[in-house]
C-alpha positions in Angstrom: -32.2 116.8 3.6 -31.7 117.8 -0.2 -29.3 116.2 -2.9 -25.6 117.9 -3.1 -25.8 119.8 -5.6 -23.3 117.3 -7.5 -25.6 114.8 -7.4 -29.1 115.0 -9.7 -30.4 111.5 -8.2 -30.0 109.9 -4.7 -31.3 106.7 -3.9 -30.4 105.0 -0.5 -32.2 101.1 0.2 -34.8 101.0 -2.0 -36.9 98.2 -1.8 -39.9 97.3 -4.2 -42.2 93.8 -4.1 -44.9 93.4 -5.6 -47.8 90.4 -4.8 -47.5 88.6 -1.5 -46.6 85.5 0.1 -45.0 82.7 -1.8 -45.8 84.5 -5.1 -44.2 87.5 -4.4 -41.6 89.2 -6.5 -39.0 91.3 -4.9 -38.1 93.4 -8.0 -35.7 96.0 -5.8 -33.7 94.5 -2.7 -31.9 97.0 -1.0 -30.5 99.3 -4.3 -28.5 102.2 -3.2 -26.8 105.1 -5.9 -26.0 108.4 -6.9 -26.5 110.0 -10.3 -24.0 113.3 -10.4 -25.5 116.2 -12.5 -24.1 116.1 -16.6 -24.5 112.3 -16.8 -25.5 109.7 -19.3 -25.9 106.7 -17.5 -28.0 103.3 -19.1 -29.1 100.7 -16.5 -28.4 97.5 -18.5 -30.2 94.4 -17.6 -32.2 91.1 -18.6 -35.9 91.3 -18.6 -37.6 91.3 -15.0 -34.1 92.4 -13.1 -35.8 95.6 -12.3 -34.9 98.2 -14.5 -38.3 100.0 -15.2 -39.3 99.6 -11.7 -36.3 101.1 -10.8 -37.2 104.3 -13.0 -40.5 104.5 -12.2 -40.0 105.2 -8.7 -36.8 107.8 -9.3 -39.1 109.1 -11.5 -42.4 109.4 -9.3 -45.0 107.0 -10.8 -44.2 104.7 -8.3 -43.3 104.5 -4.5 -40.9 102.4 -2.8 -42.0 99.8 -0.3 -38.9 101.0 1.9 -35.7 103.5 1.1 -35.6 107.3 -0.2 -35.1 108.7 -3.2 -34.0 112.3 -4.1 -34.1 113.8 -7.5 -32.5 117.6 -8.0 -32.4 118.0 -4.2 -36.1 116.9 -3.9 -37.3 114.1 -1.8 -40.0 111.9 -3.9 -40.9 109.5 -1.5 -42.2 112.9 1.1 -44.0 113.8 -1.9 -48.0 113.6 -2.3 -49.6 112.2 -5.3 -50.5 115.9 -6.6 -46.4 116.9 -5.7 -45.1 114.0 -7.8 -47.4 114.5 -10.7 -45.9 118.3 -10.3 -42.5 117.0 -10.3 -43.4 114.9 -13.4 -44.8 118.1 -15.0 -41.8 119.7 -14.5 -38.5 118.5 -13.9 -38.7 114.4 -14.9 -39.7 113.5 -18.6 -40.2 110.4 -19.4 -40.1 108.5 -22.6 -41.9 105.4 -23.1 -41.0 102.1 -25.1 -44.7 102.4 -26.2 -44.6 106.3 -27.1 -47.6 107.2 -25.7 -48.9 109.4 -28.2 -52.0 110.6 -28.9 -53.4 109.4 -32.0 -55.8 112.3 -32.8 -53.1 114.7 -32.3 -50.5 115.9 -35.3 -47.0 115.6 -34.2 -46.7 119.1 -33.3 -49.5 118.8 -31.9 -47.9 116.3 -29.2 -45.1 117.7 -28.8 -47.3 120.7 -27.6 -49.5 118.6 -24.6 -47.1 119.0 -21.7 -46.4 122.9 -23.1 -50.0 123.3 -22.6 -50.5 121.8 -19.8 -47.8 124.0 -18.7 -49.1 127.1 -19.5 -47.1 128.2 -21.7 -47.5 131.3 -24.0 -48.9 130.3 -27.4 -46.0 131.6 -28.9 -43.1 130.2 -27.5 -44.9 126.9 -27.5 -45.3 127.2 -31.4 -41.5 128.4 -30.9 -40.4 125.4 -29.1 -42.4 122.7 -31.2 -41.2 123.7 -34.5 -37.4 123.9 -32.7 -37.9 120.8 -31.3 -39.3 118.9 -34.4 -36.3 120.3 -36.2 -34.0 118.5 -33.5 -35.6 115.0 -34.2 -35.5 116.1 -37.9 -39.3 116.2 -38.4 -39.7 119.6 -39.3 -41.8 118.3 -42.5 -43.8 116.0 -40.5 -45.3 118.0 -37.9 -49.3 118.3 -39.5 -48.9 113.9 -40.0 -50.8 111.9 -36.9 -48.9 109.1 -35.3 -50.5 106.5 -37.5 -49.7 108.5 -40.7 -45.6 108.0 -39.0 -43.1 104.9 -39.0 -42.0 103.8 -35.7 -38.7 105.4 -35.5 -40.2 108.9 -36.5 -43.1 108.0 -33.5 -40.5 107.8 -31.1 -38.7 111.1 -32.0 -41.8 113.0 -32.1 -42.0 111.6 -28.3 -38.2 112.4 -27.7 -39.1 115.7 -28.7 -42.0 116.1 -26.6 -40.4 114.8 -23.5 -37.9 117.2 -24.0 -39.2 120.4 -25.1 -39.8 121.4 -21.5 -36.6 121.1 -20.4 -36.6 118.9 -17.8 -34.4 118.5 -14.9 -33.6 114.8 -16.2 -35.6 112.4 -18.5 -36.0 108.8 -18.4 -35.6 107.0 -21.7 -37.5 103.0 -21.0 -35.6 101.9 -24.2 -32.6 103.3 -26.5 -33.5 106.5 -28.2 -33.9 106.3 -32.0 -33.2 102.5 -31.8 -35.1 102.2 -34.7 -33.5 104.2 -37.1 -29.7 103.8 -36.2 -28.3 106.3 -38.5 -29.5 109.0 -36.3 -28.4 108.1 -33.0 -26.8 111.7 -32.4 -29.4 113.7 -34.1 -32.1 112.3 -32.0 -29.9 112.8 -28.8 -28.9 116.5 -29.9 -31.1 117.8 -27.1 -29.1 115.3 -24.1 -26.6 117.3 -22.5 -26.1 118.7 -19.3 -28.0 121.7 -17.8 -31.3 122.7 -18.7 -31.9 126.7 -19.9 -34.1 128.9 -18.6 -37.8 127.9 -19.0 -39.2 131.0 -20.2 -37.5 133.1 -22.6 -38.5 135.2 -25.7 -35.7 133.2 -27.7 -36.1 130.0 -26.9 -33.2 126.8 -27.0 -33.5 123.7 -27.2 -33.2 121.6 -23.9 -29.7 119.8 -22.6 -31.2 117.6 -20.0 -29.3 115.0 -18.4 -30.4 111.3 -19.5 -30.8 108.1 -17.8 -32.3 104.8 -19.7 -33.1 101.3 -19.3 -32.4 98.5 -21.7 -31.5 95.1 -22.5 -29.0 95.3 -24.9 -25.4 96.8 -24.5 -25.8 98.5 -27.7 -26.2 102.4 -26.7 -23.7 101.8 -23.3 -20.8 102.0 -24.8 -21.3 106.0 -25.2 -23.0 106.5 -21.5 -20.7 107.0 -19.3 -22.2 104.6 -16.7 -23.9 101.0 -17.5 -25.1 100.1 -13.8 -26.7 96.3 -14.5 -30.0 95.6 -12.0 -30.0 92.0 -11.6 -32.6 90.3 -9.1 -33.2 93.4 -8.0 -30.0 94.5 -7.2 -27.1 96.7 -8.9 -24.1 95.1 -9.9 -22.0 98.1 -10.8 -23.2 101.5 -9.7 -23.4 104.9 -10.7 -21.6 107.2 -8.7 -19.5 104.7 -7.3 -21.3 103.8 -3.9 -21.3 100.7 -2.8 -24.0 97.7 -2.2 -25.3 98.2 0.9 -24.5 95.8 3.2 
């Protein structure tokens, strides 16, 4: 069964514990939702309610103890190990509340890994990094290494790098260019709706649809979805299905 086309994420019962017995945590219980295509939707919610582990199984990095998920009419939890890390390659970007950059690397240089890894001509990926630092506004930082950065340019050099192989749909694990507020849309320039082709002599930039986790309401106001996990469970979803019952 693939996703309507409508729909970029499908999840029906998910269900996620983790340890055993009377220690166990049950950090999904049951979480049903649909994601349509073109959305910005935030998943707002207290420390532990289950947010990231929410993301990391849409996203592939984890499986579900129970339940199905479906991301651009592909089923993750049939997938293999060596399918998902495909689909991660691919189609799913995600950007971490730690960055994840390599410190040896110049921040072109990162923003070039998953173009590599790609295979991607030499020349469009020197294309799309300089494009793609330009986005962020770091077209005069590129040759600096992480260290030599502050922490809000750190975390648009890894915007730019999740982005800059147009993904189907990228995962945000906190608000983008939270720390440096003045540049909420510049940093977001690349989050819109439908990604272009991926190879092409004149290369643009990527308009991916986003969804993100946080703790604070301060970037939900211009989503146009704040579903709140809470004990495991959704308290308002996306898509408007309801709690399974």
């Amino acid at each position: 069964m693939s996703a309507p086309a409508a729909e970029m994420v499908v999840t029906e019962d998910l269900t996620r514990t983790f340890g055993a017995g009377h220690t166990a945590t049950r950090a999904l219980r049951g979480v049903s939702f649909t994601v349509p295509a073109a959305s910005l939707v935030a998943l707002r919610g207290r420390s532990g309610s289950g947010k990231t582990t929410l993301l990391n199984i849409v996203g592939g990095l984890d499986r579900p103890d129970s339940g199905r998920v479906v991301v651009a009419g592909q089923d993750v939890t049939a997938m293999s190990g060596r399918e998902r890390m495909r689909l991660r390659r691919t189609s799913v970007a995600f950007i971490f509340q730690s960055f994840g950059l390599i410190p040896i690397l110049s921040a072109a240089e990162n923003v070039g890994v998953p173009l590599r890894i790609a295979g991607v001509d030499p020349r469009e990926r020197e294309e799309r990094v300089r494009l793609m630092l330009d986005i962020v506004g770091l077209s005069d930082h590129g040759r600096q290494r992480p260290g030599e950065l502050s922490g809000g340019q750190q975390q648009r050099v890894a915007i730019a790098r999740a982005l800059a192989g147009a993904p189907t749909c990228c995962w945000p694990t906190s608000p983008p260019a939270s720390s440096t507020p003045r540049r909420p849309s510049r940093s977001c320039a690349c989050s819109g709706w439908s990604s272009p082709p991926r190879a092409s002599r004149s290369w643009s930039p990527p308009t991916t649809p986003v969804s993100s986790a946080w703790p604070t309401p301060s970037w939900s106001s211009k989503t146009a979805r704040s579903p709140r996990p809470d004990d495991g469970e959704l308290t308002a979803r996306p898509g408007g299905r309801r709690r399974p019952g």
